[in-house]
C-alpha positions in Angstrom: 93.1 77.3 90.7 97.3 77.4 89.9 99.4 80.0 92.1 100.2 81.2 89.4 96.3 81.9 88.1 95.2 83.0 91.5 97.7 86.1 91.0 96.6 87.0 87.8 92.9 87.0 89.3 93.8 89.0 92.1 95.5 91.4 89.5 92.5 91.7 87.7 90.6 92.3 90.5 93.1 95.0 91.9 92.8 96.7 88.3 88.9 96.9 87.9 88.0 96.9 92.0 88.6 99.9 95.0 87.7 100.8 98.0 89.8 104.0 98.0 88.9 107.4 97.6 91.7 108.3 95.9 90.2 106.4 93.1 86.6 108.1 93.7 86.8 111.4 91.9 85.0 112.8 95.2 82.3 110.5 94.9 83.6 108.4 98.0 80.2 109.3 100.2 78.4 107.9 97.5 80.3 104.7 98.4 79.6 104.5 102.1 77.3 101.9 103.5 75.0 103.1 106.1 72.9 100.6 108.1 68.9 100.4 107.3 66.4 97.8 107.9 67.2 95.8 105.2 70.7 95.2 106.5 68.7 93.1 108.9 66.1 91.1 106.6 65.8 87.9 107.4 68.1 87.7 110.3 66.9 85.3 112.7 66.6 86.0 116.7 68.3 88.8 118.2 71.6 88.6 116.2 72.6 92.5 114.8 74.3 91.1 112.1 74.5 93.4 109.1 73.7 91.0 106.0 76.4 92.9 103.8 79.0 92.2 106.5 79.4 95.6 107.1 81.5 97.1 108.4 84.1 95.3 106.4 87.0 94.0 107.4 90.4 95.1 106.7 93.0 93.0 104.5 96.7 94.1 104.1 96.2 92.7 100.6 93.5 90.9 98.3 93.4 88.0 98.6 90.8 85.1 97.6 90.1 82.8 100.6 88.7 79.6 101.2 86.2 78.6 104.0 87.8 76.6 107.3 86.2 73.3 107.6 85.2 72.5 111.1 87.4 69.4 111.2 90.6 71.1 110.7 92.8 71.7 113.8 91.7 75.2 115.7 88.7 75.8 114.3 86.8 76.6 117.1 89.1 79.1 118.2 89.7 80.9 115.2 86.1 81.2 114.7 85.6 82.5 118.7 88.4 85.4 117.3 86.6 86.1 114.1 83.5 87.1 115.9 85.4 89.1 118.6 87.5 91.0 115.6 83.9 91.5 113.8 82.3 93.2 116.9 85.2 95.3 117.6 85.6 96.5 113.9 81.4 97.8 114.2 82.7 99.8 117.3 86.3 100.9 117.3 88.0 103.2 114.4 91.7 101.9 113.5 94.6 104.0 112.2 96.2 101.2 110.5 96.6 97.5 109.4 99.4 97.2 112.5 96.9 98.8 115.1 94.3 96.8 114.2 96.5 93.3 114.4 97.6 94.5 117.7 94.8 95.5 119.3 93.2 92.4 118.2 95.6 89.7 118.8 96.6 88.9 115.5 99.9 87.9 115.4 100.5 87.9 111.7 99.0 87.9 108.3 98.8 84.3 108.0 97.2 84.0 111.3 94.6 86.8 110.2 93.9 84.7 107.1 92.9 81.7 109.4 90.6 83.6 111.3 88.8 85.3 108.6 89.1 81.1 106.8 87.0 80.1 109.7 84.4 83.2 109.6 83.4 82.7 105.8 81.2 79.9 104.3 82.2 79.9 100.8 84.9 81.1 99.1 85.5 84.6 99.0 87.9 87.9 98.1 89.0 89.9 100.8 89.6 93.2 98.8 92.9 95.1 100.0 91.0 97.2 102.7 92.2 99.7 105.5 91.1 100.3 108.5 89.7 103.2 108.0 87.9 102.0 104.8 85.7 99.6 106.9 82.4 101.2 105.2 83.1 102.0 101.8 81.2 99.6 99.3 83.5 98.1 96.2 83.6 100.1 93.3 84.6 100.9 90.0 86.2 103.9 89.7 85.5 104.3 86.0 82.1 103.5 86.2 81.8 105.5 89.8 83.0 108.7 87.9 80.8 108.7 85.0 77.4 107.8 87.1 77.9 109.4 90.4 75.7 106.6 92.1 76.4 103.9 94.4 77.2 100.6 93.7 78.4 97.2 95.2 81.1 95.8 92.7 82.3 91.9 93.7 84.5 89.4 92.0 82.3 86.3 91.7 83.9 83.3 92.9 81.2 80.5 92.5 79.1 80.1 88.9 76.0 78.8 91.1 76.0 81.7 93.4 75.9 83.9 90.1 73.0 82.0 89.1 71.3 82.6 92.1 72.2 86.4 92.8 70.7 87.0 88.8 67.4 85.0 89.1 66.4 86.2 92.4 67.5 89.8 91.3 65.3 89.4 88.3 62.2 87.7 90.5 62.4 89.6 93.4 59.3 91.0 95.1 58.3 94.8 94.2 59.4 96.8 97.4 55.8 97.7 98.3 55.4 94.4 100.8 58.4 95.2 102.7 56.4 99.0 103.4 53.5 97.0 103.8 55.2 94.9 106.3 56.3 98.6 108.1 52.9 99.6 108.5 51.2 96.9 109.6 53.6 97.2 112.8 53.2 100.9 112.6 49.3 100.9 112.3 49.6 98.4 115.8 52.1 100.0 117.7 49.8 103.6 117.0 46.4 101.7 117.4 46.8 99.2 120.4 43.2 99.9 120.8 42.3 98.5 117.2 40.4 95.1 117.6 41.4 92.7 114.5 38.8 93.7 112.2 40.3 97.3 112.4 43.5 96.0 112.0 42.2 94.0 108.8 40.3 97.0 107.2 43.8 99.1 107.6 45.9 96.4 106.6 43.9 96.0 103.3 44.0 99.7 103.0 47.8 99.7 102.5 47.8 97.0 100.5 45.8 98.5 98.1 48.2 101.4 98.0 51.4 100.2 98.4 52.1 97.2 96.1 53.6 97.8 93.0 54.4 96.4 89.6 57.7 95.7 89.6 59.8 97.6 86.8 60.6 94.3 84.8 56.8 93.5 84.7 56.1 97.0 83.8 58.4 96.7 80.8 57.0 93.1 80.0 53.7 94.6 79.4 54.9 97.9 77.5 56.5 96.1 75.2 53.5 93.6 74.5 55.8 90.8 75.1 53.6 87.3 76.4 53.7 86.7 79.6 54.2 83.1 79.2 55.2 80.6 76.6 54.9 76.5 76.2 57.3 74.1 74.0 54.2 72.4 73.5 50.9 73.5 71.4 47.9 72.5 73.2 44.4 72.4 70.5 40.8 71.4 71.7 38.9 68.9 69.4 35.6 69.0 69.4 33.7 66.2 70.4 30.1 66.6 70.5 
């Protein structure tokens, strides 16, 4: 992408993209991210890392960044200084940009773009973000002000990511298993006493109850629509 492309991207993005409430029409805790279990799906060992990357980090500007390859020159230590800024964002509230840079050893904007280079592993916009903005999802404002309801509005940089984000959006599992999942370690952590065939008879109990059809299945089958189709017509011949 040209300089000069990149800018009108990151015009477009400015136009249709916020993170301010002066562009929420008093929607702007409809906008704020709050962390729940599945911020922490699929993390692996003890790491607290929210998988939205909240809270999110601040950016003078927006800007569209690509990742830091581990052979460049630094690397390592811009990486160590990403992770320090991250947990310090989680804990600490800043007034400004300025505070934030100097409390955290950032000498300057193109140093700050470095470290965040290093911290991401595909390319990625940084929306123009304060401080004190650090947990409000992107939004539309239009849209924001005509539904009232929360939503998570991102540029996409990468076609296969889209891909990706749509099929496993369209396929994904009904929210029932991850209740199931809930209960199961409920139903131990109330029942230590419960030998495995307890635990079995319960945990087929709330399955029973709590999967569901999921919505685009639901409308699969209202509409009559087959469930399945073949580019190829199949006919039996008898033989005897």
């Amino acid at each position: 992408m040209s300089l000069v492309q990149s800018l009108q991207v990151i015009e477009l993005i400015d136009r249709v993209i916020s993170v301010s409430a002066n562009y929420a029409s008093g929607h702007i805790n409809l906008q704020k991210h709050h962390h729940t279990f599945t911020c922490y799906k699929n993390i692996i060992g003890n790491r607290k890392e929210c998988r939205f990357e909240a809270p999110f980090l601040p950016s003078r500007s927006t800007i569209i960044l690509s990742p830091m390859q581990k052979e460049e020159d630094g690397f390592s230590g811009y990486f160590k200084h990403y992770k320090n800024i991250k947990s310090n964002i989680e804990n600490t509230d800043y007034p400004d940009i300025d505070t934030f840079y100097f409390q955290n050893n950032v000498i300057s904007d193109d140093h700050y773009h470095h470290i965040l280079r290093a911290g991401i592993k595909r390319p990625r916009v940084f929306l123009r973000h304060q401080p004190s903005e650090k947990w409000h999802n992107p939004f539309n404002p239009i849209i924001l002000n005509i539904m009232k309801s929360n939503m998570d509005i991102q540029f996409i940089t990468d076609i296969y990511s889209c891909a990706n984000y749509v099929s496993e959006y369209v396929n994904k599992s009904n929210r029932g298993i991850s209740n199931l999942q809930r209960e199961i370690i409920k139903t131990i952590d109330e029942h230590p006493e419960f030998d495995i065939v307890e635990i079995t008879r319960n945990l087929g109990i709330k399955m029973l109850n709590s999967v569901e059809m999921p919505s685009q299945e639901a409308a699969w089958y209202l509409l009559r629509a087959p469930m399945s189709k073949s580019s190829a017509v199949i006919v039996t011949i008898p033989t005897v």
